[in-house]
Backbone as XML, in Angstrom:
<?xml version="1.0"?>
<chain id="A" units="angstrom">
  <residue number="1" name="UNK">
    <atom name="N" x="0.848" y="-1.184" z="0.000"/>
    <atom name="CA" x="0.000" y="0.000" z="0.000"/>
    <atom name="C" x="0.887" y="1.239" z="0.000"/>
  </residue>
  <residue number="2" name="UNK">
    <atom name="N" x="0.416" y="2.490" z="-0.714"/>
    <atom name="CA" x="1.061" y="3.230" z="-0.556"/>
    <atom name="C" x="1.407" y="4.206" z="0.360"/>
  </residue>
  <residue number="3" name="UNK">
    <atom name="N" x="2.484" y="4.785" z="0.666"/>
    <atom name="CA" x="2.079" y="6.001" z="1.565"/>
    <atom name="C" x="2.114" y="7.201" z="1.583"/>
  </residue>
  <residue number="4" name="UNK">
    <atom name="N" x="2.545" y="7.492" z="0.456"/>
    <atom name="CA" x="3.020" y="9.382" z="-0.052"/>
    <atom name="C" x="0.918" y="9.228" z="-0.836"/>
  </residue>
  <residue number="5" name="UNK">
    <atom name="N" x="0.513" y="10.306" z="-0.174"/>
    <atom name="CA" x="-0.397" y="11.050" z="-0.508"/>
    <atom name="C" x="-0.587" y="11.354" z="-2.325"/>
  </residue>
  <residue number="6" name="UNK">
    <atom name="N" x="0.312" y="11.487" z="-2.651"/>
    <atom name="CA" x="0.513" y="11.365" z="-4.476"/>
    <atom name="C" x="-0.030" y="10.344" z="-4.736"/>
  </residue>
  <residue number="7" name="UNK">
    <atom name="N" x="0.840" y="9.241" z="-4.172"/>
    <atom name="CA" x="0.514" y="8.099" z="-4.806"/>
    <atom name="C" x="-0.483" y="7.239" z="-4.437"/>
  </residue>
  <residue number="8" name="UNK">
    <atom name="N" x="-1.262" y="7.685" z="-3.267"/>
    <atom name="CA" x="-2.376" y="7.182" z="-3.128"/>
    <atom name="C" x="-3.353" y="7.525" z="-3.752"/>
  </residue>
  <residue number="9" name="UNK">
    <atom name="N" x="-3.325" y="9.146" z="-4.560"/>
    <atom name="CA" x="-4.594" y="9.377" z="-5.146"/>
    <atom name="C" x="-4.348" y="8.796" z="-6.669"/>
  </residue>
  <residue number="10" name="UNK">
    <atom name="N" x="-2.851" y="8.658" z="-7.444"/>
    <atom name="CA" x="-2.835" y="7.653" z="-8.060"/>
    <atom name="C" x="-3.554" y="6.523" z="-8.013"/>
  </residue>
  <residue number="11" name="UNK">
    <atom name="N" x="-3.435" y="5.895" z="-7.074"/>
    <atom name="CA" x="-4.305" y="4.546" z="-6.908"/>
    <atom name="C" x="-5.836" y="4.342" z="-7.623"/>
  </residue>
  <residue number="12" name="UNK">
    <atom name="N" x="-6.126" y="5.944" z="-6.599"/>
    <atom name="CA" x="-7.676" y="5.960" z="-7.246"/>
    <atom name="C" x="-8.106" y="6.223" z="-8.590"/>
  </residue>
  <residue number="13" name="UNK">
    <atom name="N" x="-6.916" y="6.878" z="-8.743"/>
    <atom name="CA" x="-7.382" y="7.380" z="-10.171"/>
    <atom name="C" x="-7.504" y="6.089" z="-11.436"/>
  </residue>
  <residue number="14" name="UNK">
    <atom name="N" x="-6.251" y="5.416" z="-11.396"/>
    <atom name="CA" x="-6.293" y="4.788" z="-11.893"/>
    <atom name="C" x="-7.098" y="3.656" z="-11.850"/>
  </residue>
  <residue number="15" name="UNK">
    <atom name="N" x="-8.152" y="3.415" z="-10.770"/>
    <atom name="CA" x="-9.437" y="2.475" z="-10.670"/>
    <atom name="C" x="-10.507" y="3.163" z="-11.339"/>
  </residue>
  <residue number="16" name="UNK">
    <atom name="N" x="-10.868" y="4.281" z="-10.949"/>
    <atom name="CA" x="-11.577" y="5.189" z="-11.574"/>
    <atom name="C" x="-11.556" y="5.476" z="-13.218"/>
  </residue>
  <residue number="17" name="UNK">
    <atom name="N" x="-10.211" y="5.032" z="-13.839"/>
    <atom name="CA" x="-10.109" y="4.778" z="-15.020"/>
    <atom name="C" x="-10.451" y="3.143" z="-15.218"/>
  </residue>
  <residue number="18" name="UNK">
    <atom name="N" x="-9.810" y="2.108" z="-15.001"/>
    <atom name="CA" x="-9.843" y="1.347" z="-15.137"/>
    <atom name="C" x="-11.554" y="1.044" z="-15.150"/>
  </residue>
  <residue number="19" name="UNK">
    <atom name="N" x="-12.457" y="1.227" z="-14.610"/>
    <atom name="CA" x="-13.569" y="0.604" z="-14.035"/>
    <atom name="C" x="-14.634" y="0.914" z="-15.785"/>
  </residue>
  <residue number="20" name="UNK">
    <atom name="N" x="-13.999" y="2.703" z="-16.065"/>
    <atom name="CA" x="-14.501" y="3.194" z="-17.087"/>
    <atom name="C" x="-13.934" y="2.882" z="-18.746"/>
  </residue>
  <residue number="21" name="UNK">
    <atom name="N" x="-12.826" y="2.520" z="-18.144"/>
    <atom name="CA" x="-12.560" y="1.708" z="-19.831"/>
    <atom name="C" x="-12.847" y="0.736" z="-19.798"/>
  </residue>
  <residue number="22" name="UNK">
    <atom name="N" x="-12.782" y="-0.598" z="-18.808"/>
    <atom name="CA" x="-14.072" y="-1.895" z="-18.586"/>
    <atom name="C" x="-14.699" y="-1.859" z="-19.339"/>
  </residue>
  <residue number="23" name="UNK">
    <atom name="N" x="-15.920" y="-0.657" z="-18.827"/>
    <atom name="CA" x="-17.559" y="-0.216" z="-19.097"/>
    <atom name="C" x="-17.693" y="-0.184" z="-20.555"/>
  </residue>
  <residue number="24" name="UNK">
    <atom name="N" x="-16.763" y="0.523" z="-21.175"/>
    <atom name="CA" x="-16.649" y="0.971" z="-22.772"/>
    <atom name="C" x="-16.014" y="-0.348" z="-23.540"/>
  </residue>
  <residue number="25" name="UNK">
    <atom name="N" x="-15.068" y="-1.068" z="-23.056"/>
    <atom name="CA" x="-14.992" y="-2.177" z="-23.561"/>
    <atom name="C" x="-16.001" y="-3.877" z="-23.920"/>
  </residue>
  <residue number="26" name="UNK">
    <atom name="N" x="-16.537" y="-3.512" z="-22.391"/>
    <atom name="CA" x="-17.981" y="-4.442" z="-22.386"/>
    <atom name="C" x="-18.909" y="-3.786" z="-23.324"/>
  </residue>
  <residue number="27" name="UNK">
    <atom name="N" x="-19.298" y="-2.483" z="-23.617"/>
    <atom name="CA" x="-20.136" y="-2.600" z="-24.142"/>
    <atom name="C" x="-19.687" y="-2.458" z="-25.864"/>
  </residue>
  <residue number="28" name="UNK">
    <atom name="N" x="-18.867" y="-2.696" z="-26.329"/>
    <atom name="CA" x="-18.225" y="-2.730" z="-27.660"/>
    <atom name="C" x="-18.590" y="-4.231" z="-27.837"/>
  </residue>
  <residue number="29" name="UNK">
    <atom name="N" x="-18.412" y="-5.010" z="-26.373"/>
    <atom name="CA" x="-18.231" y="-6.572" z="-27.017"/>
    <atom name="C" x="-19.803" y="-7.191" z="-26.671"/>
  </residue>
  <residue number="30" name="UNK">
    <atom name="N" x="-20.612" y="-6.063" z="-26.392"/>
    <atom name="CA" x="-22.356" y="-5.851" z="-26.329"/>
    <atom name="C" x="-22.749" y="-5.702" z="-27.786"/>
  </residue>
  <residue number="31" name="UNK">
    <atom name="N" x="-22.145" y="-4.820" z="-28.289"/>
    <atom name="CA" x="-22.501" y="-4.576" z="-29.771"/>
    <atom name="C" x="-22.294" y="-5.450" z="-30.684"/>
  </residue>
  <residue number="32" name="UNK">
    <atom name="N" x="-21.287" y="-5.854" z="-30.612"/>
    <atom name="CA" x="-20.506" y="-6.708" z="-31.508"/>
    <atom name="C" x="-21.561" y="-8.093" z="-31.573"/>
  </residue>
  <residue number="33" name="UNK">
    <atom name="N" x="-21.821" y="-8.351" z="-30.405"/>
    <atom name="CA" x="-22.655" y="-9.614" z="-30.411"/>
    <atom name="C" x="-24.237" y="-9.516" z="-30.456"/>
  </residue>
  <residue number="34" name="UNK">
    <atom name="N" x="-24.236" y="-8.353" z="-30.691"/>
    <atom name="CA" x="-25.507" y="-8.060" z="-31.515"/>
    <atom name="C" x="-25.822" y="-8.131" z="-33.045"/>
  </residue>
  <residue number="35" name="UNK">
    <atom name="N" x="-24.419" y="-7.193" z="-33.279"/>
    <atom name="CA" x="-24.539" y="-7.713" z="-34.744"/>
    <atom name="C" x="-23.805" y="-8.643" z="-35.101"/>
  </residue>
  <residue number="36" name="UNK">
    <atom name="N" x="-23.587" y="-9.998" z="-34.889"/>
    <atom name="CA" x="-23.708" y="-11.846" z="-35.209"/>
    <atom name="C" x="-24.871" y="-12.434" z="-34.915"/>
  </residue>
  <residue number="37" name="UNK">
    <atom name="N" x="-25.340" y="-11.622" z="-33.997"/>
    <atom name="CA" x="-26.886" y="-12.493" z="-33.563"/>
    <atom name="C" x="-27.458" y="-12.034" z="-34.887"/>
  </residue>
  <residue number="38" name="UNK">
    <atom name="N" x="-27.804" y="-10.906" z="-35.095"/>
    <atom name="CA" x="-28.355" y="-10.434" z="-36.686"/>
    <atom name="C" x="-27.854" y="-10.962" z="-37.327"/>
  </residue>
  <residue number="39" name="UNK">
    <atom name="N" x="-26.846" y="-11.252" z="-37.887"/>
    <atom name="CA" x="-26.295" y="-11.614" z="-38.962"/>
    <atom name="C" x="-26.377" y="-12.866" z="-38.644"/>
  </residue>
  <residue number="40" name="UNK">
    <atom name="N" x="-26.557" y="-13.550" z="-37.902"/>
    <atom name="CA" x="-27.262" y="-15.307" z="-37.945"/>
    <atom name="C" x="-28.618" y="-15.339" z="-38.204"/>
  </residue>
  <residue number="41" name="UNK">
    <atom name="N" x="-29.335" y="-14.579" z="-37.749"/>
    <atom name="CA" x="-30.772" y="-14.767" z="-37.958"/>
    <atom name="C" x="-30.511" y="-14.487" z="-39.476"/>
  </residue>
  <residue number="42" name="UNK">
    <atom name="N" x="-29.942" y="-13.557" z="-40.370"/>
    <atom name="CA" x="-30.048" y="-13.407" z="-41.332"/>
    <atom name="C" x="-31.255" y="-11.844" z="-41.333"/>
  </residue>
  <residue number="43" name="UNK">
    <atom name="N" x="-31.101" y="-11.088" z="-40.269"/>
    <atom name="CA" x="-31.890" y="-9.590" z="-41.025"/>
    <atom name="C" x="-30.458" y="-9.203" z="-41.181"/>
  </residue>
  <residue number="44" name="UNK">
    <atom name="N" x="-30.517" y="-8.732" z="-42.583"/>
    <atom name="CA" x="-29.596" y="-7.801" z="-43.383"/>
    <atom name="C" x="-30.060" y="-6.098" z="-42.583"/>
  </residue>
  <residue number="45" name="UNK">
    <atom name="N" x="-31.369" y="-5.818" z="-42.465"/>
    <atom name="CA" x="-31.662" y="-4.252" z="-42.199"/>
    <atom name="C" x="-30.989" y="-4.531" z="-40.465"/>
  </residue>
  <residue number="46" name="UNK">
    <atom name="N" x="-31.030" y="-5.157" z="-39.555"/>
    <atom name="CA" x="-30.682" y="-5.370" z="-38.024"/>
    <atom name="C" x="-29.027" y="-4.928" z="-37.985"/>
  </residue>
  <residue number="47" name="UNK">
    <atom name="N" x="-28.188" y="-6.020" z="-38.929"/>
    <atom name="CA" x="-27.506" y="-5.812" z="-38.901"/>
    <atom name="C" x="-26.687" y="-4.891" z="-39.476"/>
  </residue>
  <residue number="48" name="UNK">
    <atom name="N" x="-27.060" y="-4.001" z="-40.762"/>
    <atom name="CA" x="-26.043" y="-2.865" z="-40.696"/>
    <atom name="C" x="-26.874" y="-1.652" z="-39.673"/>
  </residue>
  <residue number="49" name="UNK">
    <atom name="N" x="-27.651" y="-1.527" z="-39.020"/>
    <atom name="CA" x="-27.855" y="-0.410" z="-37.866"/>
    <atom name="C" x="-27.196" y="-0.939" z="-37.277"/>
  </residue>
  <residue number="50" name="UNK">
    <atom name="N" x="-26.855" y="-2.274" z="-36.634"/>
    <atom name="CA" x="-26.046" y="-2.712" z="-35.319"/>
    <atom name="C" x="-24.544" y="-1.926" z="-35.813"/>
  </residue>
  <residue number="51" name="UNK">
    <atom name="N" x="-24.558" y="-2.835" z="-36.978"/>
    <atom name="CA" x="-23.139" y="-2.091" z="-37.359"/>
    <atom name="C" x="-22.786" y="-0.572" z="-37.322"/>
  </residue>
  <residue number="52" name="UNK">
    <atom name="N" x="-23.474" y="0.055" z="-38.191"/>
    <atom name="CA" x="-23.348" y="1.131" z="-37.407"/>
    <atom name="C" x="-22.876" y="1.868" z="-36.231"/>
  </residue>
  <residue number="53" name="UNK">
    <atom name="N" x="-23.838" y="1.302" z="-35.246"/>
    <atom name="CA" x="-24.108" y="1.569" z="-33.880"/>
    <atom name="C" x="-22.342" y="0.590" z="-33.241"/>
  </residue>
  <residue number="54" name="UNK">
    <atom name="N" x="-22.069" y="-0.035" z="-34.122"/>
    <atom name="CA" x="-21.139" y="-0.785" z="-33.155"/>
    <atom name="C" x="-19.673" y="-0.257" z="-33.675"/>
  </residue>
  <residue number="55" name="UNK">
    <atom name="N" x="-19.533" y="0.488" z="-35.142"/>
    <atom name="CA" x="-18.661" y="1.476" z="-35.521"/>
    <atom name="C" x="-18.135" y="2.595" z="-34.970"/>
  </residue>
  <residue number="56" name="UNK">
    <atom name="N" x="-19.683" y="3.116" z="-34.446"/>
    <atom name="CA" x="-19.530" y="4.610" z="-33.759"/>
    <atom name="C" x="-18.491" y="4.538" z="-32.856"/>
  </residue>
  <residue number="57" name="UNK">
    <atom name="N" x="-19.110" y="3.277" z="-31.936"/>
    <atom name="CA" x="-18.513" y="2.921" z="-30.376"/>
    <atom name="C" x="-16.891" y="2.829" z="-30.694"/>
  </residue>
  <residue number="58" name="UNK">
    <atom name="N" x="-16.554" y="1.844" z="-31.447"/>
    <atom name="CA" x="-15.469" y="1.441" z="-31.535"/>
    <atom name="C" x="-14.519" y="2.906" z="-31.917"/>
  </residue>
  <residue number="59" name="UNK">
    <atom name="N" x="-15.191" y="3.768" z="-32.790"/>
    <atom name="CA" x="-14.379" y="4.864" z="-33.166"/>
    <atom name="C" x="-14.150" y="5.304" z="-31.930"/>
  </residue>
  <residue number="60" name="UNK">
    <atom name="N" x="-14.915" y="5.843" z="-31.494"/>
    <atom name="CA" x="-14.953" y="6.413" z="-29.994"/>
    <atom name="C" x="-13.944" y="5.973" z="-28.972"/>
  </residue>
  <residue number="61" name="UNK">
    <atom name="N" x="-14.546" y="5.111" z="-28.906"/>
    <atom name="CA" x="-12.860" y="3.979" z="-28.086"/>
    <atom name="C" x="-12.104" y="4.254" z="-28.103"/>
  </residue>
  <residue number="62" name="UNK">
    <atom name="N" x="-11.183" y="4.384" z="-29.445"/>
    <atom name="CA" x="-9.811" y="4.300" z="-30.348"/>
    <atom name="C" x="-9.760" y="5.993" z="-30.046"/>
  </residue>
  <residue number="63" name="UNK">
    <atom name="N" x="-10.507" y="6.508" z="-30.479"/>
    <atom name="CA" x="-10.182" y="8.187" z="-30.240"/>
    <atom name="C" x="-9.654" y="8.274" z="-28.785"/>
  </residue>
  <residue number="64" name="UNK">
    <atom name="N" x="-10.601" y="8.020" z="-27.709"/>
    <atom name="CA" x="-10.380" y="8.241" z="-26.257"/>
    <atom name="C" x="-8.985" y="6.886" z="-25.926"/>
  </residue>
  <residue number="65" name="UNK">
    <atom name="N" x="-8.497" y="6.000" z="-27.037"/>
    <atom name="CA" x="-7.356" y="5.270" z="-26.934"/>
    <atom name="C" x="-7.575" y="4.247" z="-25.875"/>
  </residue>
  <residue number="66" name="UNK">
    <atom name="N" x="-9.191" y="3.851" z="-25.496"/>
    <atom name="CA" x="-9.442" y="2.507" z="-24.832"/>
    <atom name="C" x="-8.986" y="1.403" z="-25.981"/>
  </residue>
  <residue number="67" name="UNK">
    <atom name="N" x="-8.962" y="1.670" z="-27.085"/>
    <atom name="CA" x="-8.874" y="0.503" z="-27.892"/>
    <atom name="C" x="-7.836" y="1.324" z="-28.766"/>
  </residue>
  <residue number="68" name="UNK">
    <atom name="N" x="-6.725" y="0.287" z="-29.256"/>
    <atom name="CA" x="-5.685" y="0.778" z="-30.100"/>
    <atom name="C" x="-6.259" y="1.042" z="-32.004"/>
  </residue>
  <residue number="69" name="UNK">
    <atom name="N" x="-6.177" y="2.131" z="-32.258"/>
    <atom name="CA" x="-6.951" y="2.358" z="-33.776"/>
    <atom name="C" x="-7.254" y="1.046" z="-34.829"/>
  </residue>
  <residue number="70" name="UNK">
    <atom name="N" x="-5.793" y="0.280" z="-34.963"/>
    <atom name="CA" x="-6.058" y="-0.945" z="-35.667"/>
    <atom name="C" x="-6.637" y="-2.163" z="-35.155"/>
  </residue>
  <residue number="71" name="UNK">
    <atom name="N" x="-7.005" y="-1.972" z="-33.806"/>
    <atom name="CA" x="-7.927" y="-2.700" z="-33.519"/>
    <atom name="C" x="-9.526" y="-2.851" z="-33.729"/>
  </residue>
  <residue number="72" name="UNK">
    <atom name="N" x="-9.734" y="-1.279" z="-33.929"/>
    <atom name="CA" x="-11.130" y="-0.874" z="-34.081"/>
    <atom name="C" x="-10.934" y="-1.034" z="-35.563"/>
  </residue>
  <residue number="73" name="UNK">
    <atom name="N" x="-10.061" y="-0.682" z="-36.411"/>
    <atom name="CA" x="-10.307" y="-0.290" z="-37.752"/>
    <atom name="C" x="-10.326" y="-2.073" z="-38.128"/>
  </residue>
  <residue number="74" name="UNK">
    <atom name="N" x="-9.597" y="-3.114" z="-37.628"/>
    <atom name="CA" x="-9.878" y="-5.266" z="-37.589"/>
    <atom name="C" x="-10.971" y="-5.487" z="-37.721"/>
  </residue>
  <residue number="75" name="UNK">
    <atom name="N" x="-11.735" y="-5.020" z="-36.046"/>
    <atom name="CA" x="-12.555" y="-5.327" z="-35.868"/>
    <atom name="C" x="-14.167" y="-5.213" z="-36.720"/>
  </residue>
  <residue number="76" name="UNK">
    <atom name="N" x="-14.327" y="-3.634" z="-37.029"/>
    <atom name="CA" x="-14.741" y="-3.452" z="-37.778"/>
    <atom name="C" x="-14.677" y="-3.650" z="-39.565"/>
  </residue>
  <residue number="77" name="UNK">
    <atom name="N" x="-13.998" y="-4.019" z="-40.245"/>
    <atom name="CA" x="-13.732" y="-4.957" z="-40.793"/>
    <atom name="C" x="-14.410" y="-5.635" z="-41.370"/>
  </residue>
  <residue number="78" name="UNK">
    <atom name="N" x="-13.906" y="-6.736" z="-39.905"/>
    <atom name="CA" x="-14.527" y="-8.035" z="-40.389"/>
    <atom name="C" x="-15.877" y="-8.438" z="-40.329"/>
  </residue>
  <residue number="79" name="UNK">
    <atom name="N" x="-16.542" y="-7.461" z="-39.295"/>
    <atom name="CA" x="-18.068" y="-7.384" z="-39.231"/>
    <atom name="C" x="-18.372" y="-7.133" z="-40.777"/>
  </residue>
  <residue number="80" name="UNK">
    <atom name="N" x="-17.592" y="-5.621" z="-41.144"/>
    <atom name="CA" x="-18.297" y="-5.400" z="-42.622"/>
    <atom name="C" x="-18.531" y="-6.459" z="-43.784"/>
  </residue>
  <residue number="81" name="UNK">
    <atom name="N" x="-17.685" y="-7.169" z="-43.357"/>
    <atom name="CA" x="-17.511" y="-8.127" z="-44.420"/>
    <atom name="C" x="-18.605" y="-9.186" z="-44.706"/>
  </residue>
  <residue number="82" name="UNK">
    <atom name="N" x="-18.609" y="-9.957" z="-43.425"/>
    <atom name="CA" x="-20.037" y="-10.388" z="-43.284"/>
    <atom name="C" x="-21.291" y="-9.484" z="-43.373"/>
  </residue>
  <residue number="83" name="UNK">
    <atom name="N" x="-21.680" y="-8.385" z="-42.849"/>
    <atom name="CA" x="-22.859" y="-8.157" z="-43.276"/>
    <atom name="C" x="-22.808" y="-7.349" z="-44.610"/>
  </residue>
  <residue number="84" name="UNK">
    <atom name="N" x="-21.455" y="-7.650" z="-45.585"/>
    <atom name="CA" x="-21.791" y="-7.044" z="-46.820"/>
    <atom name="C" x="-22.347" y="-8.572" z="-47.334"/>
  </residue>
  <residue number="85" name="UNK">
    <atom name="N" x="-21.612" y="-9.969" z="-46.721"/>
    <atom name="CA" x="-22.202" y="-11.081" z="-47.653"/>
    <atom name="C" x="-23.427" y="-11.388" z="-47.426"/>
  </residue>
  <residue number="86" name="UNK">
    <atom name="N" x="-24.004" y="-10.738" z="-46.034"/>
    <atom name="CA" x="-25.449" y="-11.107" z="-46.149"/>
    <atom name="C" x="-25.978" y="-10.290" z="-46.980"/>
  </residue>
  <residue number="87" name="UNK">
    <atom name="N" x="-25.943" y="-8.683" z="-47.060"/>
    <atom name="CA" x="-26.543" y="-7.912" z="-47.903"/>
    <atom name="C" x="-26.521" y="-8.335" z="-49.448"/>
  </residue>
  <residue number="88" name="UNK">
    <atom name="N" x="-25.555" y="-9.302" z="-49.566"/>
    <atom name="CA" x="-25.510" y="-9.595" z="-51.090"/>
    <atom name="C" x="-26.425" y="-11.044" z="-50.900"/>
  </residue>
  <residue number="89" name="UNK">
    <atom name="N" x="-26.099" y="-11.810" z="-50.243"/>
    <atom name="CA" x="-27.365" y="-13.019" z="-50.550"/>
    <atom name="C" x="-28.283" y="-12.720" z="-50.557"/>
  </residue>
  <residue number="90" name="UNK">
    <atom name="N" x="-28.948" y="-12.043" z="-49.589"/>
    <atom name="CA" x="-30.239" y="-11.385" z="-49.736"/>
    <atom name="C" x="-30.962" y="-10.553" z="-50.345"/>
  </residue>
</chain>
């Protein structure tokens, strides 16, 4: 434990971060599994709003540097990819 006053509010801070990049990370991997659930059922319209909605986040992330840019720019991706092949079977 610490004992210089600095470094104790370090402590907090860095939980106080930690707890909030969690939050933003869970809910990226909320989205994400929204749009596979769509894209299994097969709605083409479900899944590019999810996508969407699961783009925004990820940009967001990568901006605020919870997520490293080429991770968001992978991730997103490979979603596109699939719901471009559903948009084309369908």
């Amino acid at each position: 434990m610490a004992n210089i006053r600095s470094s104790e509010k370090d402590i907090r801070k860095t939980a106080k971060r930690t707890a909030a990049n969690q939050s933003v990370k869970s809910r990226i991997r909320t989205l994400r599994k929204k749009v596979l659930s769509a894209i299994e059922k097969g709605d083409a319209a479900a899944a590019n709003t999810s996508l969407s909605e699961f783009s925004a986040a990820t940009d967001k992330a990568s901006k605020t540097k919870v997520l490293h840019k080429n991770t968001s720019s992978r991730l997103k991706s490979r979603l596109a990819l699939k719901v471009g092949a559903l948009t084309k079977k369908a």
